[in-house]
C-alpha positions in Angstrom: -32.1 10.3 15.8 -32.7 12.1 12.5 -32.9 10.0 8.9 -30.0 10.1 7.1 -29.6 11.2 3.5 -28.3 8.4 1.2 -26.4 9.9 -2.0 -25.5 7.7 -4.3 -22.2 8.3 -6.4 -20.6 6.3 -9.6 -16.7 5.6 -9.4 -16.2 7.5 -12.7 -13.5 4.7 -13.8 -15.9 2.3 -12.8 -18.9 2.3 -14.4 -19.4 0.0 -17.2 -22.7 -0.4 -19.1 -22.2 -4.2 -19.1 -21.3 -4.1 -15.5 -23.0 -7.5 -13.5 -22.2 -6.5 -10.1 -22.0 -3.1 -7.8 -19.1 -3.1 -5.0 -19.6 -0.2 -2.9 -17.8 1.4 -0.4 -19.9 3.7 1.8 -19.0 7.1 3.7 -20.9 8.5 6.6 -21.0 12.8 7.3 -22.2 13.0 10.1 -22.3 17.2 9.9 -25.0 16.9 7.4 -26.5 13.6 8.0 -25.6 11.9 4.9 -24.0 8.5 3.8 -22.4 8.4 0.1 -22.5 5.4 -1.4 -19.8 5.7 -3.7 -20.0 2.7 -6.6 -18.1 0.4 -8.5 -20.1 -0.9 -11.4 -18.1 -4.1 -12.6 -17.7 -7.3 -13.8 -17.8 -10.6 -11.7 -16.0 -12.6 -13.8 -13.2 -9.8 -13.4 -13.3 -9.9 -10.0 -13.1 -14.0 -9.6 -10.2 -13.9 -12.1 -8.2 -12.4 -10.0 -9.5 -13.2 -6.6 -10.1 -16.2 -5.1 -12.3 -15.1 -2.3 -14.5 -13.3 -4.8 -14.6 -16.2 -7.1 -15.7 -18.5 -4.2 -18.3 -15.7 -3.1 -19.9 -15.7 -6.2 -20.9 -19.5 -6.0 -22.9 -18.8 -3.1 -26.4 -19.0 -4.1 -27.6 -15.2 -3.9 -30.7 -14.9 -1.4 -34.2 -13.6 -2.5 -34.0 -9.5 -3.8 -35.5 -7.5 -0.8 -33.7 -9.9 1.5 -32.1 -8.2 4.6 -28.8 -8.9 3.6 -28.1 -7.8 0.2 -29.4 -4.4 -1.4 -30.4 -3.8 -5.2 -29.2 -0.3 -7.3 -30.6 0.1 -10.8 -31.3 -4.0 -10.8 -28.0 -4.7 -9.6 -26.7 -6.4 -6.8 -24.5 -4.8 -4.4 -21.5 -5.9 -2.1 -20.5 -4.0 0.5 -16.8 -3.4 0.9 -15.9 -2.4 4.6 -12.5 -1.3 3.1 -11.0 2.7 2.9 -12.3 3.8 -0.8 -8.9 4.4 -1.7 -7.5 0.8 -1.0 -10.7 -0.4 -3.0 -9.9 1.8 -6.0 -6.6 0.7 -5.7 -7.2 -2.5 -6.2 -9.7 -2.4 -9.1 -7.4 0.2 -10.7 -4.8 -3.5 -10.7 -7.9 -5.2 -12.3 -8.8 -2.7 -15.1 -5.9 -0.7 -15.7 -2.7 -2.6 -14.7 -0.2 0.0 -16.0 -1.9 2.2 -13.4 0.1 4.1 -10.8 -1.1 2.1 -8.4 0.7 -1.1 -9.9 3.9 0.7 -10.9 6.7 0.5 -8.0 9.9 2.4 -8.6 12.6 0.6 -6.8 14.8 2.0 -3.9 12.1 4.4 -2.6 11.1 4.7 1.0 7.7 5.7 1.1 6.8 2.2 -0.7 5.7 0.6 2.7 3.2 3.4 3.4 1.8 3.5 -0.1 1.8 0.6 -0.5 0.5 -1.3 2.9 -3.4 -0.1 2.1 -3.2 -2.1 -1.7 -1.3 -5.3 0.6 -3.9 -5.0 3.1 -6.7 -5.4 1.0 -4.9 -8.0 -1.8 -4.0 -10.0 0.8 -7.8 -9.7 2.6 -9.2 -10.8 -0.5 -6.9 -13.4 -2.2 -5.3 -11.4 -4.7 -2.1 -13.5 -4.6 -0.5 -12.3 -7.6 -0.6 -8.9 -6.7 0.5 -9.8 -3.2 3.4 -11.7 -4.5 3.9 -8.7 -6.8 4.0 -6.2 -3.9 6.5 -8.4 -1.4 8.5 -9.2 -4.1 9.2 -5.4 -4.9 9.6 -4.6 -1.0 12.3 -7.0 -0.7 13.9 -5.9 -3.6 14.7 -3.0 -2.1 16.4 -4.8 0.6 19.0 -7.0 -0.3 19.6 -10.1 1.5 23.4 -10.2 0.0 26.4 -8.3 0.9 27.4 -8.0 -2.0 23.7 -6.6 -3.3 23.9 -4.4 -0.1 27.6 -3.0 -1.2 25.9 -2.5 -4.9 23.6 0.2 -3.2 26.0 1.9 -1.1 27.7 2.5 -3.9 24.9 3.9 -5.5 24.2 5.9 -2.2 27.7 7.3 -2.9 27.6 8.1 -6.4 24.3 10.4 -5.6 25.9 12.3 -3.0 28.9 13.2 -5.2 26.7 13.4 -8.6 23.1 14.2 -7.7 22.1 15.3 -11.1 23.6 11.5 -12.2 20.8 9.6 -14.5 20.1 6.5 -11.5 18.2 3.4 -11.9 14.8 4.4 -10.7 12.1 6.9 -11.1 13.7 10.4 -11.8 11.4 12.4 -11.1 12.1 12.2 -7.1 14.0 14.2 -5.1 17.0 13.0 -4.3 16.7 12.6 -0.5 13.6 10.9 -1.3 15.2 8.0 -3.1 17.4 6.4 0.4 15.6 4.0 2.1 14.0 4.5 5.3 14.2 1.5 7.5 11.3 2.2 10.4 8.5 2.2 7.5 10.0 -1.1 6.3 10.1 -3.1 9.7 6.9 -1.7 10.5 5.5 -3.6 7.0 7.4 -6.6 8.0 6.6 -7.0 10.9 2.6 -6.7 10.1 2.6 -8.8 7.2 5.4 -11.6 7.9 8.2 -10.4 5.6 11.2 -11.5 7.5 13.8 -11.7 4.9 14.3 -7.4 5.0 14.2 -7.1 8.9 18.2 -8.2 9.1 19.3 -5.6 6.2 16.5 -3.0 7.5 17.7 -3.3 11.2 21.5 -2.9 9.9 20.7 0.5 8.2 18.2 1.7 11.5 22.0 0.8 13.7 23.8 3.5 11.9 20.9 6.4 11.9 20.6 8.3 14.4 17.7 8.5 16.6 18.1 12.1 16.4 17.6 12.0 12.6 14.0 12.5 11.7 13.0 11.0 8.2 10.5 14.2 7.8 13.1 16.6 9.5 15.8 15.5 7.0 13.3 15.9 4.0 12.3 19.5 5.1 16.1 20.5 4.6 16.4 20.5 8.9 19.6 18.1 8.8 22.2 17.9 5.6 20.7 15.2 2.9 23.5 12.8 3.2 22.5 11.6 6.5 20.3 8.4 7.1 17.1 9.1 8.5 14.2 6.8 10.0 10.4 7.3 11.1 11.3 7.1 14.3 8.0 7.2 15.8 7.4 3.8 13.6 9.4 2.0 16.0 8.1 -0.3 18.3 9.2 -1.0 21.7 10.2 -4.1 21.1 12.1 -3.5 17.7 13.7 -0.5 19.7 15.0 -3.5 22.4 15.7 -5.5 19.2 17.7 -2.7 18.1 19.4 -2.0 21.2 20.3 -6.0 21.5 21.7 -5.9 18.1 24.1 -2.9 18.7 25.3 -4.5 21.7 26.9 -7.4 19.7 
């Protein structure tokens, strides 16, 4: 087997002169036989503010430099993180920079599970409860567990489809047929990290679409913008029986 190359690389919003500690998330290319370390050069008392698990981490008595298990970069100690690099930035970016697009969830829009479900992953992994809280919170938001909150969005729904150019409640910058929630991506998200109280408005609103109605289809114009749409492929067997049981009643 040949030697791999190690390249070392500096988060460029992460690399403070005062910095105490190096997280690092490394990235193998295997074409050219390198790894890329890439490096987060931060502060530990940041990190055990706002997580637990790296608070209770850092009172572990560090072993001996040169030990097996923990490396040393320009006389720091570093902390592998087996986490995607984006999820990591992510989540430092909710350290560091909390008015960061990362942070910032506009409500009633249906991608939130997907981009969100990295930054939950890894909050959750790590004890960021705040952020975690912060995250659920929004996702339920966005499925009310009221009639009369669910009526409040129909109407909404309603309004858009007659005004489209209408000033609405959320982040304007969207296209329209961006902004209706898509139930598949929202039981998936549920389902994996035990948010029961949107599975009985998402199922409701996965009834009434039909299975012929692609989310992706719909948002490349294929079917008229006013129909509900899902990520069908998202569905499980077992929420498609679930479904099935619920229209049956």
């Amino acid at each position: 087997m040949e030697n791999l190359t190690v390249a070392y690389k500096n988060v460029e919003s992460f690399c403070f002169d005062d910095a105490n500690i190096i997280l690092y998330v490394q990235q193998d290319n295997p074409e050219d036989h390198t790894v890329v370390n890439h490096l987060f050069r931060i502060h530990k008392a940041i990190l055990s503010l706002h997580s637990s698990a790296f608070g209770s981490m850092f009172l572990v008595p560090i072993p001996p430099v040169g030990s097996h298990s923990h490396q040393i970069h320009d006389g720091l100690l570093m902390f592998r993180m087996f986490d995607e690099l984006k999820d990591v930035t992510d989540l430092l970016q909710t350290f560091y920079y909390p008015y960061s697009s990362a942070i910032i969830i506009p409500p009633h829009v249906p991608d939130t599970p997907i981009r969100l479900r990295g930054l939950l992953h890894i909050a959750q992994k790590y004890q960021v409860n705040e952020l975690y809280k912060h995250i659920v919170t929004s996702i339920k938001a966005d499925w009310p567990q009221t009639l009369p909150r669910w009526d409040f969005l129909e109407a909404i729904d309603e309004q858009r489809m007659i005004e489209p150019k209408t000033t609405l409640p959320w982040d304007p910058e969207l296209e329209d047929e961006q902004k209706m929630l898509e139930p598949a991506a929202a039981i998936h998200i549920a389902r994996e990290f035990n948010i029961p109280e949107i599975l009985p408005a998402a199922f409701y609103h996965l009834s009434r679409t039909k299975i012929s109605c692609d989310y992706d289809e719909v948002r490349q114009n294929l079917y008229p913008k006013s129909e509900h749409a899902a990520r069908w492929d998202m569905i499980t067997r077992e929420d498609m029986t679930c479904l099935m049981r619920g229209k049956r009643k």
